[in-house]
C-alpha positions in Angstrom: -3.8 -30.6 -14.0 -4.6 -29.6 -17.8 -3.6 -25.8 -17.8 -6.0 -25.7 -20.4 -8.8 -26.4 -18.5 -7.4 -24.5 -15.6 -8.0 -21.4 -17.5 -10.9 -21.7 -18.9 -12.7 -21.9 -15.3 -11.2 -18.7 -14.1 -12.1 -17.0 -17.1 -15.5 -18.3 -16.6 -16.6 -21.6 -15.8 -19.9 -21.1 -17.4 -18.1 -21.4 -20.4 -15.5 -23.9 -19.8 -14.9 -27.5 -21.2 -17.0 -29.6 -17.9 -20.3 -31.4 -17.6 -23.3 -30.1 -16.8 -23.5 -31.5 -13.2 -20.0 -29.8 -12.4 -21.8 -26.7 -13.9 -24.7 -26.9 -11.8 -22.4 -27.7 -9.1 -20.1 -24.4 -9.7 -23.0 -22.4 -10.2 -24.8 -23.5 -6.7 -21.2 -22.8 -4.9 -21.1 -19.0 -6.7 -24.8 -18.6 -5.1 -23.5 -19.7 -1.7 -20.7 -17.6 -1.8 -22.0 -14.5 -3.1 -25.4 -15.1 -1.1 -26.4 -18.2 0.5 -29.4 -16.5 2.3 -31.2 -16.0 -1.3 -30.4 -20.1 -2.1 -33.9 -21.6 -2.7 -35.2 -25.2 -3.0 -35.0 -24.7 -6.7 -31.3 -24.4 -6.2 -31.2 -27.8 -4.7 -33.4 -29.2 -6.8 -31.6 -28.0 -9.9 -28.4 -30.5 -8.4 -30.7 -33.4 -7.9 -31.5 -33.0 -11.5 -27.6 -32.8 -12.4 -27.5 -36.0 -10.7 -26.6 -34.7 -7.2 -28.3 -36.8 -4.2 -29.3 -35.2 -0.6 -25.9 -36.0 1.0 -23.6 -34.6 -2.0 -25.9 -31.5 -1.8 -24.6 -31.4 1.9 -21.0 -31.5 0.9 -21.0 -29.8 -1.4 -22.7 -27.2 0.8 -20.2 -27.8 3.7 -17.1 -27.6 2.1 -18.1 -24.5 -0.3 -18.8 -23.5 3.1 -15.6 -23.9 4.9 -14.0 -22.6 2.2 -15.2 -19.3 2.0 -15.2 -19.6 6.3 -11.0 -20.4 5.9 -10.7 -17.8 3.5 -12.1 -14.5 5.2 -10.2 -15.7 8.2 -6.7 -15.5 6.5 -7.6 -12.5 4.4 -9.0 -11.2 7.8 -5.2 -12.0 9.6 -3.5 -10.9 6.4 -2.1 -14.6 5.6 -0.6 -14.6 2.3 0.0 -10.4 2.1 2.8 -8.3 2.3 2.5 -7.5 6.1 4.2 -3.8 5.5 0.8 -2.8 3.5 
């Protein structure tokens, strides 16, 4: 994978080298993540304007999802941490 790129989107992928419908995409993922109870219709229709249709707006939604599920269960059981902290 281009390092480059890499870390550009963990500085801030608002600002990295990607289209605009990976943008939208990123940006409708962050919402979900930080609140998905405040995502709107306008959020979904913002990725059918990127290009996105019903069914990628689902996957998208599932696997941002599942990711963040996966996550807060290993950080919940400590996977990944020095267990003597």
């Amino acid at each position: 994978m281009d390092e480059q790129l890499v870390g550009a989107l963990q500085a801030d992928f608002r600002t990295a080298p990607i289209s605009e419908p990976e943008r939208a995409m990123l940006e409708y993922a962050e919402q979900l993540t930080r609140d998905a109870t405040r995502i709107t219709p306008a959020h979904h229709a913002a990725l059918r304007a990127a290009g996105f249709d019903d069914r990628a707006i689902l996957q998208i939604t599932l696997i941002a999802s599942w990711f963040n599920y996966i996550n807060r269960v290993a950080d919940a059981l400590g996977v990944g941490r020095d267990q003597d902290t």
